[in-house]
Steps between C-alpha positions, in 0.01 A plus 500: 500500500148347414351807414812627324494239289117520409569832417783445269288184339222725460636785336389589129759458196425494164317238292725553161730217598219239582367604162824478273580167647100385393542590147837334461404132657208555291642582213794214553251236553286583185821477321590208658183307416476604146825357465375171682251520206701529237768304573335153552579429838119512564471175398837362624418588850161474541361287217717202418569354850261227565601485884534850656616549854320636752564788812428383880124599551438520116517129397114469459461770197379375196697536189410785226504414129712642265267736369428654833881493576540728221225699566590547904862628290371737322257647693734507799726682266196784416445509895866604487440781265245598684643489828747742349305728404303501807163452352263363756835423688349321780274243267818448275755431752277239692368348134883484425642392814227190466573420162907535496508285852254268292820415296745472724243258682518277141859318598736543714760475317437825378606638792728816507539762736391783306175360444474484872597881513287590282195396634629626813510865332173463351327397772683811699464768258104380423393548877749820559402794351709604182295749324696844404177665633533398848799757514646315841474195703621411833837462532514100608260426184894624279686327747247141477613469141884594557491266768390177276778607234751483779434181613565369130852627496617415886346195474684397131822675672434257838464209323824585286700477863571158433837266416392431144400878369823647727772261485459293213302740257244269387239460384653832297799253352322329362250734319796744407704225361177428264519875383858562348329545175325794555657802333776719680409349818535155435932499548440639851249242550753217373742651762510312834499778757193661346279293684601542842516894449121456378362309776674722734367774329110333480502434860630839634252682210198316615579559900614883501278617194181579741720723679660659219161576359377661789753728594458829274867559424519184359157415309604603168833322477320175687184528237776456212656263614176293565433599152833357385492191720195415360550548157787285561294200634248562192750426263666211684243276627139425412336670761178662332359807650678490784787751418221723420229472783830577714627792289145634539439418867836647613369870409284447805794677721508783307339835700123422438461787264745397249297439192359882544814613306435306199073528443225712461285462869401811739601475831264444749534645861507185725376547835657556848531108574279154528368336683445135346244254657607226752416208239707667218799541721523196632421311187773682350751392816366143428579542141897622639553253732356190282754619264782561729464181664429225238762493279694448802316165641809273316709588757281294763490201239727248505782424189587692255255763311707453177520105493136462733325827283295499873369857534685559155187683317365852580874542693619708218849247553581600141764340207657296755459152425594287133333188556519249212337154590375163393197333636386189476173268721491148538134389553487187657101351498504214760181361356711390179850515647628688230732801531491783183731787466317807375688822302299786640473631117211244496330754646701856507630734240889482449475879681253354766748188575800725500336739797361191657808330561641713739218606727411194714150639567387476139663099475318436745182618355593288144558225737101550650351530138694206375345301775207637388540376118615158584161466724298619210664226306444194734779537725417594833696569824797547323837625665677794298877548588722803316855464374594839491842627461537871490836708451469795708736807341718265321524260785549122404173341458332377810186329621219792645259255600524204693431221244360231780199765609167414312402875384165348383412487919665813592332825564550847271735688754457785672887583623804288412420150472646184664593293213730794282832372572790724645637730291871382304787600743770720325540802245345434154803454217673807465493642148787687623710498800766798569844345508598339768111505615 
């Protein structure tokens, strides 16, 4: 079965599809960052906060200026282009790799899963080969790539398996019932049903569409309705590229030869088989089972991904949580015996606060740099407690962090930490409940 499967791995296909799916990321992303250009958000994401919060590992990286923030944009955005257009492929997709990670290393609050995934494609489709002029690859190098695009959608459709998405249609409620104004769709969003039916329909889209993809007799109708689905999210939600990376990425399944039909390339013969070196292959198995495995390590953390957000980044556990929250530290300086309650807008942007407040990870890190501030300004050894109330898809406000732990002597976590408080018992508020429900 060993050698079976060696052979199958090993056996050539074509290139094309490797090479469409290049020039659309590329293309989406050089797009994308224009836009980031010209629409200001530059500065209102990297620029204007005056605290930014660090990743695990990262926390020691000195902060760029604004000039070279908007310099990293653009020329990240010409790497893009380039990357496209597969000149010096190699050079451009590490140079852009480095500098688009260099952003999404500025705050974390920037954080979205297709940034994630699209670093994750770059870095894949900069080390594979992609060029039209290769004419085949092995067979596993095809599969590689269609295996990180799966684990987006069964892992979004896993983490959909739960009591809020399935039996209480939220967080969608809530975002639908914010959306009856849009034209011709906005009465069906007003109605109550329509919500249920759509996170019914999310949830068995994002766990069956893999399949659907790959079997031939299905592709077409499965590619148009990943088209549709995701048009559909584009209009409704602010989701940036997303909709498109996926749109692009999902072509993947199609027979590698598929873009043949529609340019101008010669075939070229590929040989009899491959046979890759040892290193290659098993980087690339490292690569699979890395991604396999660790969106999957909240399972062996305790509480609640949703209410915790332990293991909730790089999980792909997507749209499923509406947090809204309202945070507030008591700093308590024993040399003066004097107690102050500080607004985190002291030091955060009104979009910085409103991400912060749900994510215990990143109060905790205010609470560390306000320590930080009040020893600067005489005031050493102080104790930093949280107030932090959090409504959890329309849930009744209630407190996340346990206001008696001094966060200012706590450690950044690693897993799920000790002092989150249980998540509130009970179904959030039902927009709408079926009679008699």
């Amino acid at each position: 079965m060993t050698e079976r499967l060696a052979r199958f791995a090993a056996q050539p296909v074509d290139v094309a599809s490797l090479w469409a799916l290049r020039v659309a990321l590329g293309l989406v992303l050089t797009v994308g960052q224009v836009r980031l250009l010209l629409s200001g958000w530059v500065d209102a994401l990297y620029v204007e906060p005056r605290f930014t919060f660090s990743y695990w590992l990262f926390d020691g990286l000195p902060r760029l200026p604004a000039g070279a923030i908007r310099a990293t944009v653009a020329v990240s955005a010409a790497l893009a282009l380039l990357f496209a257009l597969g000149l010096a492929r190699r050079l451009s997709g590490a140079l852009l790799f480095l500098s688009f990670g260099a952003l999404q290393l500025v705050d974390v609050t920037n954080y979205l899963n297709h940034y994630y995934l699209a670093l994750l494609l770059i870095a894949l489709l900069t080390v594979l080969p992609t060029e039209l002029r290769f004419g085949a690859v092995p067979r596993w190098v095809v599969w590689l790539v269609r295996l990180q695009v799966a684990v987006v959608y069964v892992n979004a459709g896993l983490g959909k398996a739960g009591t809020d998405w399935l039996l209480h249609a939220q967080p969608l409620s809530i975002w639908l019932s914010a959306r009856t104004e849009v034209p011709v769709l906005g009465p069906i969003f007003a109605w109550p049903p329509t919500a249920y039916l759509a996170s019914w329909a999310g949830f068995l889209f994002d766990l069956t569409i893999v399949g659907w993809l790959s079997w031939p007799r299905t592709r077409r109708a499965a590619y148009a309705l990943v088209l549709f689905f995701h048009a559909l999210t584009f209009v409704l939600f602010d989701i940036g590229m997303f909709p498109f990376i996926m749109t692009a990425a999902a072509t993947i399944f199609f027979a590698p030869s598929w873009p043949r039909r529609f340019i101008r390339a010669p075939d070229v013969s590929p040989p009899s088989g491959f046979a890759p070196p040892r290193p290659a292959l098993f980087a690339a198995l490292a690569f699979a089972a890395f991604q396999v495995l660790f969106p999957l390590r909240q399972w062996a953390m305790p509480g609640d991904v949703l209410w915790g957000e332990g293991g909730m980044r790089f999980s792909w556990r997507v749209m499923l949580r509406e947090k809204q929250g309202s945070v507030t530290y008591l700093v308590e300086a024993p040399t003066v015996q004097r107690v102050w309650r500080v607004n985190p807008l002291d030091y955060l942007t009104r979009r910085q606060a409103a991400e912060m407040s749900g994510q215990p990870d990143l109060v905790l890190q205010l609470a560390h740099h306000i320590a930080r501030d009040f020893e600067r300004r005489g005031y050493p050894n102080v104790k930093v407690r949280a107030e932090a109330w959090v409504s959890l898809n329309g849930r009744p406000p209630a407190l996340m962090i346990d206001p008696s732990v001094d966060l200012a002597a706590e450690p950044d976590p690693v897993g799920a930490p000790r002092w989150v408080m249980p998540r509130p018992e009970g179904p959030p508020l039902a927009v709408w409940r079926p009679e008699g429900g």
